[in-house]
FIKOLDREN-353293 format. One record per residue (C-alpha): residue number from 1; residue in three letters; x, y, z. Coordinates in Angstrom, 2 decimals, padded with zeros to 5 digits, m for minus. Layout:
BEGIN
NUM, ALA, X, Y, Z
...
END
This chain:
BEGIN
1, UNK, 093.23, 083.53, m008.28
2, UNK, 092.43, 080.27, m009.94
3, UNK, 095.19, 078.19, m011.81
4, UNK, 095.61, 075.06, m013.26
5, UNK, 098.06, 072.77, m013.43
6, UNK, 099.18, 069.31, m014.91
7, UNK, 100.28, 066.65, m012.98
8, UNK, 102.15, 068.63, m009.97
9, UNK, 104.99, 070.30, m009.41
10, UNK, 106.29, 072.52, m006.61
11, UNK, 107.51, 076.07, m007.05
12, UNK, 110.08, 077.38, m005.19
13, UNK, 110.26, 081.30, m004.44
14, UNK, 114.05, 082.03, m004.73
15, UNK, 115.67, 084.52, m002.48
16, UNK, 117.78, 085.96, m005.83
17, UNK, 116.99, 084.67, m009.40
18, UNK, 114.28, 082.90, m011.19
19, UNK, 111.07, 080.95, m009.71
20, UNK, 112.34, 077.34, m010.09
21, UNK, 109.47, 074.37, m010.19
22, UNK, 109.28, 070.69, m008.77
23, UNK, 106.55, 069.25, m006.28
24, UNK, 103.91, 071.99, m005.78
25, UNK, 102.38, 075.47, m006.35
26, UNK, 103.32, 078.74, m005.21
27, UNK, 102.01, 081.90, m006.45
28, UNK, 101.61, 085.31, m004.53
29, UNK, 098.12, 086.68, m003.54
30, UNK, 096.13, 087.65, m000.75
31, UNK, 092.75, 087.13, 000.18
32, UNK, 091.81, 085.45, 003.74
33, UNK, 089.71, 082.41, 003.22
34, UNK, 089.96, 078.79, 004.44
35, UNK, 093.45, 077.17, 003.66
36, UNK, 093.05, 074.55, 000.83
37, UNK, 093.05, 070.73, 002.16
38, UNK, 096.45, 070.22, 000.76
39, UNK, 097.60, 072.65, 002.45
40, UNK, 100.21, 071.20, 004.37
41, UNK, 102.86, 068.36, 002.86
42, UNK, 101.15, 065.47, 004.83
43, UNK, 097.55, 066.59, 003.38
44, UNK, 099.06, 065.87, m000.44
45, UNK, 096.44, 065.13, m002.28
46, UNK, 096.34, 062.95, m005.41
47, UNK, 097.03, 064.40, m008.80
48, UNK, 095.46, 063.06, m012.09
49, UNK, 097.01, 062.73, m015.26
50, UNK, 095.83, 065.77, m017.23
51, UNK, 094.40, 069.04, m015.63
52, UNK, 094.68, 069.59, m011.98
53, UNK, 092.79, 073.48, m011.49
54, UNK, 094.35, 075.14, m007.82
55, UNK, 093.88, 077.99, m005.84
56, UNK, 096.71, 079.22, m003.80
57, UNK, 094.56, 082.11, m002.93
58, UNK, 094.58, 081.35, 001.23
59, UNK, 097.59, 078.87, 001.06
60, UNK, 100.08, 079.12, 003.92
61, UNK, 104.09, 079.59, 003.79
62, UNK, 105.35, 076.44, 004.60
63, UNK, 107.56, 075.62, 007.31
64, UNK, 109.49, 073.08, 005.37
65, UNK, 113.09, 074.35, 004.78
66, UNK, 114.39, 074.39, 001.31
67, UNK, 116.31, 070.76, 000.56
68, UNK, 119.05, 072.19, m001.84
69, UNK, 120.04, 069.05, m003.14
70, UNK, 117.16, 069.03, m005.21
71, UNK, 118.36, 071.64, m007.18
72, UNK, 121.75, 072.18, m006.64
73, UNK, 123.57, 075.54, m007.39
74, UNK, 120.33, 076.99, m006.86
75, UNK, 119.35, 079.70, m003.43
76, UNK, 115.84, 078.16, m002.83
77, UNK, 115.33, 079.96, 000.00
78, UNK, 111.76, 079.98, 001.63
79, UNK, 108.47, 078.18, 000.06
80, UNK, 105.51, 080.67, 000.21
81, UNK, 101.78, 079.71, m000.31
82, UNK, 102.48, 075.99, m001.46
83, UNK, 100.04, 073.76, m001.98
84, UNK, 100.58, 069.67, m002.35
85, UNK, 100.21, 066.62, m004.34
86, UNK, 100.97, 063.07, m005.17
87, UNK, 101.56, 061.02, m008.07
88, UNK, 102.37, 057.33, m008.97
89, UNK, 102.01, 056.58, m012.73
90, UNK, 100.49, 053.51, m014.01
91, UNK, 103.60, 052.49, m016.12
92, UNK, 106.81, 053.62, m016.53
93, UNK, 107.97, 055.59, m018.79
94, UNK, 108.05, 060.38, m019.68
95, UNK, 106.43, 062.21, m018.01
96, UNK, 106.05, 065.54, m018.97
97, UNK, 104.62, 068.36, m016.40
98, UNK, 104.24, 071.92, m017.49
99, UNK, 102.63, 074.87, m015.52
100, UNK, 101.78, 076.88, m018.35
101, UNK, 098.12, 077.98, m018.79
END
């Protein structure tokens, strides 16, 4: 399953309620296949500004608990298949990330 995705985010798989995003990808599939190299939260790799295509196809669960302050009010619960990236903008200033299409 091939996405893509601008700048980066991070889904979060919720134990009740909606999929909420920040930091990374998360999808469900399966396939077995070599993990991607950003696997893993110290493999991030570096976003661009525009498209960033992923696969999350052989992506691990990560063992990185849930850090509720990020979205508070919210049951995280358990990241599965994430995949990770890092971004420092040029300036300052919006930035606007969506994960549609």
């Amino acid at each position: 399953m091939h996405q893509t995705i601008s700048l980066w985010e991070r889904r979060y798989l919720m134990n009740h309620g909606p999929i909420v995003w920040l930091l990374s990808a998360l999808l469900i599939s399966s396939t077995l296949s070599a993990q991607p190299i950003n696997d893993d939260c110290e493999d991030a790799i570096d976003a661009i500004l525009g498209a960033n295509p992923f696969d999350i196809t052989s992506a691990t669960d990560s063992s990185i608990p849930a850090d509720d302050s990020a979205c508070t009010g919210e049951l995280l619960g358990q990241f599965y298949r994430d995949l990770w990236w890092h971004f420092v903008p040029a300036t300052s200033g919006l930035l606007t990330v969506s994960t549609c299409n």
